[in-house]
C-alpha positions in Angstrom: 0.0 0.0 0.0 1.5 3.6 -0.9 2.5 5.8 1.3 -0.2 8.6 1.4 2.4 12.1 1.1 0.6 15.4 1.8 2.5 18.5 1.0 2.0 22.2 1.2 3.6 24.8 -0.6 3.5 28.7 -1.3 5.2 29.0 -5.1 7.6 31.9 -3.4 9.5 30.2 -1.0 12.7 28.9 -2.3 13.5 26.4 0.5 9.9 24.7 0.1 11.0 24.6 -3.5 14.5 22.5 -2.8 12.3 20.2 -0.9 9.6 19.9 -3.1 12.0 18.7 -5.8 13.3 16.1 -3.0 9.5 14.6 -3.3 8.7 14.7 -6.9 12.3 13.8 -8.4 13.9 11.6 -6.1 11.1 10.5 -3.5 8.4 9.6 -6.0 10.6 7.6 -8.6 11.8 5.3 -5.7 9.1 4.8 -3.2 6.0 3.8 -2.8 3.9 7.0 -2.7 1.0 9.1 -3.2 1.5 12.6 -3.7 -1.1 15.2 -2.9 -0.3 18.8 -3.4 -1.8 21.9 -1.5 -1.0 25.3 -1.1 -0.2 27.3 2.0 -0.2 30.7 1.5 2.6 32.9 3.3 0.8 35.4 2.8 -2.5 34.7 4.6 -0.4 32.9 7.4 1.3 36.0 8.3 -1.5 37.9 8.4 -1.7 40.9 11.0 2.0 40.0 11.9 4.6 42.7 12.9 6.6 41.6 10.1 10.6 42.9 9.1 9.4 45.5 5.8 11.3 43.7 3.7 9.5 40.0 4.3 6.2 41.8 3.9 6.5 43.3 0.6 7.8 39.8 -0.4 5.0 37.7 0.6 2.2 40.3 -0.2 4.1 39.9 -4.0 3.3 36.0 -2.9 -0.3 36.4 -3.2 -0.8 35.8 -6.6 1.4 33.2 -7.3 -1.2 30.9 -4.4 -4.2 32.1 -5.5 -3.6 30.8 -9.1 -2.2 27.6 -7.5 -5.0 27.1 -5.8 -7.1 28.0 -8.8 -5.2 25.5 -10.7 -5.8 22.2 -8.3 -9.4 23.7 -8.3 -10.1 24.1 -12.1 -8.0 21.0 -13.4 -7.0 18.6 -9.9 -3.7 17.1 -8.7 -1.9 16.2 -11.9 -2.3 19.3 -13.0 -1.1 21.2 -9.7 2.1 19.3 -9.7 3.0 20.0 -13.2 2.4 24.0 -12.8 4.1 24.3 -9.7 7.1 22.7 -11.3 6.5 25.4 -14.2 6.2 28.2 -12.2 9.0 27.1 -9.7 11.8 26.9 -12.1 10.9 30.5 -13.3 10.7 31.9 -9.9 13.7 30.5 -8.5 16.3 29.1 -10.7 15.1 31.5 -12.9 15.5 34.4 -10.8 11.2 35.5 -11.3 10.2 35.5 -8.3 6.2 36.3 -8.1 6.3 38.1 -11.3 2.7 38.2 -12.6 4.5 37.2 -16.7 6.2 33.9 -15.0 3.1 33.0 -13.8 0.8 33.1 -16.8 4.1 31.4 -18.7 4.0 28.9 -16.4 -0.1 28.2 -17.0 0.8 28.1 -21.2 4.1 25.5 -20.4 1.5 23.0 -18.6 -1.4 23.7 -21.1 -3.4 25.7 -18.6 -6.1 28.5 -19.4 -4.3 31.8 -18.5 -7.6 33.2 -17.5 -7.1 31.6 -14.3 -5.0 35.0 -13.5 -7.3 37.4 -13.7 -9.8 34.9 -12.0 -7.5 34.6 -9.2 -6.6 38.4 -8.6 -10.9 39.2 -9.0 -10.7 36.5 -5.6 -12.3 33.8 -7.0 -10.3 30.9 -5.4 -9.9 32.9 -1.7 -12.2 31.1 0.4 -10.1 27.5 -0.9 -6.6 29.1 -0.3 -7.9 29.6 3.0 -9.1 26.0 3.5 -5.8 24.9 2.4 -4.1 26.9 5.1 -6.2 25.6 7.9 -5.5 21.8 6.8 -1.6 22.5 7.3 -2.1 24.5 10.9 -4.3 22.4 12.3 -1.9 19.5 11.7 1.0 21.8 12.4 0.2 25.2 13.7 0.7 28.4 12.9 4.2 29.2 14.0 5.7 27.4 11.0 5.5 28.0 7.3 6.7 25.8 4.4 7.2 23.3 3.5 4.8 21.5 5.3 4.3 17.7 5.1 2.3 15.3 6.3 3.1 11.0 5.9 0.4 9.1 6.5 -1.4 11.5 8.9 2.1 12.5 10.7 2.6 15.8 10.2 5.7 18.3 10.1 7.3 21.5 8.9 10.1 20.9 7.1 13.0 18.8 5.8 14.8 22.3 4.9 17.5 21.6 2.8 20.0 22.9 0.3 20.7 21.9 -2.4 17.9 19.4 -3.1 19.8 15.6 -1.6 20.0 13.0 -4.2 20.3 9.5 -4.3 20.3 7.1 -1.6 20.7 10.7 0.6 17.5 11.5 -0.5 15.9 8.6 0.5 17.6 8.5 3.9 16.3 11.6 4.6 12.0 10.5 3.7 12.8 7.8 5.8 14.7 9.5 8.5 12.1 12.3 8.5 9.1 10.0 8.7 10.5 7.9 11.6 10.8 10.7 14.0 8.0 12.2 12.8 6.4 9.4 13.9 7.1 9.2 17.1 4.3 10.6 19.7 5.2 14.0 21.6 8.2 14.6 19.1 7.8 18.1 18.1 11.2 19.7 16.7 14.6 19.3 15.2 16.9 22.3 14.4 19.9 23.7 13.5 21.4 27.5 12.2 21.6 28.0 8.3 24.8 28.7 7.0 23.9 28.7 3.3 21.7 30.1 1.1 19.3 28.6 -1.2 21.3 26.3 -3.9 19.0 25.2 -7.0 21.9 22.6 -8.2 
C-alpha cells in the first residue's frame, strides 16, 4: 500500500522549492507513494503580523502566485497542480522571477493551462479554498511554522529544509529519516542554524 504524502507549498519560497523537488524527483521515482499537493499561503499565514518590511513586501508579492495555484488544483486537480508548480517554480527560482505576474501566466501556457485563471485569481475567485488549504496545514502543524509542510500518512511536520535538493540514496535516507521521527508521539522539533543560502543545483 503507498504511502499517502501530503504536501503544502506557497510557489515563493525557495526552500519549500529544494524540498519539493526532494519529493517529486527523487522521492516519488523510488518509493512507494501518493502525492497530494496543497498550497499554504505565506501570505494569509502571516496575516496581522509585525513583520521585518522587507519580508512583507515579499510575501504580499506572494499572493498571486497561491491564489492561481490554488485555482489550478481547483479548475483541473492534482496532476495538474504538480506539473504547474514545477513550471512556475523553475521561473521563480532558478530563474531568478520570483512572483512576477508574466512567470506566472508562462507557467499556465508550459503546462497547457487556461491563462484566465489569472485574472480569475486576482478578482478573488479561489480565496475562500486558499484559505481552506491553510487551515488543513495549521491544524496538523500550527501556525508558527510555514513551508514546506508535510504530512506521511497523517504525521505531520514542517520541514526537511534543505539545500541543495539531496540525491540519491541521501534522498531517500532523509524521507525515511524524516518519517520515523516524525512518527514518534510527543516529538515536536529538530533544528539547527543556516549557514547557506538557497542552492537550486
Amino acid at each position: 500500500m503507498a504511502d499517502k504524502i501530503d504536501f503544502w507549498f506557497d510557489p515563493s519560497c525557495p526552500w519549500c522549492w529544494m524540498t519539493s523537488r526532494w519529493i517529486a524527483e527523487e522521492i516519488v521515482p523510488n518509493r512507494d507513494v501518493d502525492v497530494t499537493w496543497h498550497v499554504l499561503s505565506l501570505t494569509l499565514l502571516n496575516e496581522g503580523r509585525d513583520l521585518d518590511p522587507g519580508y512583507a513586501k515579499h510575501i504580499e508579492e506572494a499572493r498571486l502566485g497561491a491564489q492561481v495555484s490554488v485555482g489550478v488544483g481547483e479548475v483541473y486537480g492534482q496532476e495538474a497542480l504538480g506539473n504547474f508548480y514545477t513550471e512556475v517554480g523553475n521561473r521563480y527560482h532558478p530563474g531568478g522571477r520570483t512572483n512576477e505576474r508574466d512567470a506566472i501566466v508562462e507557467a499556465l501556457e508550459a503546462a497547457g493551462l487556461d491563462v484566465a485563471l489569472v485574472e480569475r485569481a486576482e478578482s478573488g475567485e479561489f480565496d475562500e479554498a486558499m484559505k481552506a488549504q491553510l487551515k488543513g496545514a495549521t491544524d496538523l502543524v500550527g501556525t508558527d511554522v510555514g513551508v514546506p509542510t508535510i504530512s506521511v500518512n497523517g504525521s505531520a511536520f514542517f520541514g526537511p529544509v534543505v539545500t541543495p535538493a539531496p540525491r540519491g540514496e541521501d534522498a531517500l535516507r532523509l524521507f525515511d529519516g524524516a518519517v520515523l521521527v516524525a512518527s514518534v508521539p510527543g516529538f515536536y522539533e529538530l533544528k539547527r542554524s543556516r549557514d547557506k543560502g538557497p542552492s537550486f543545483e
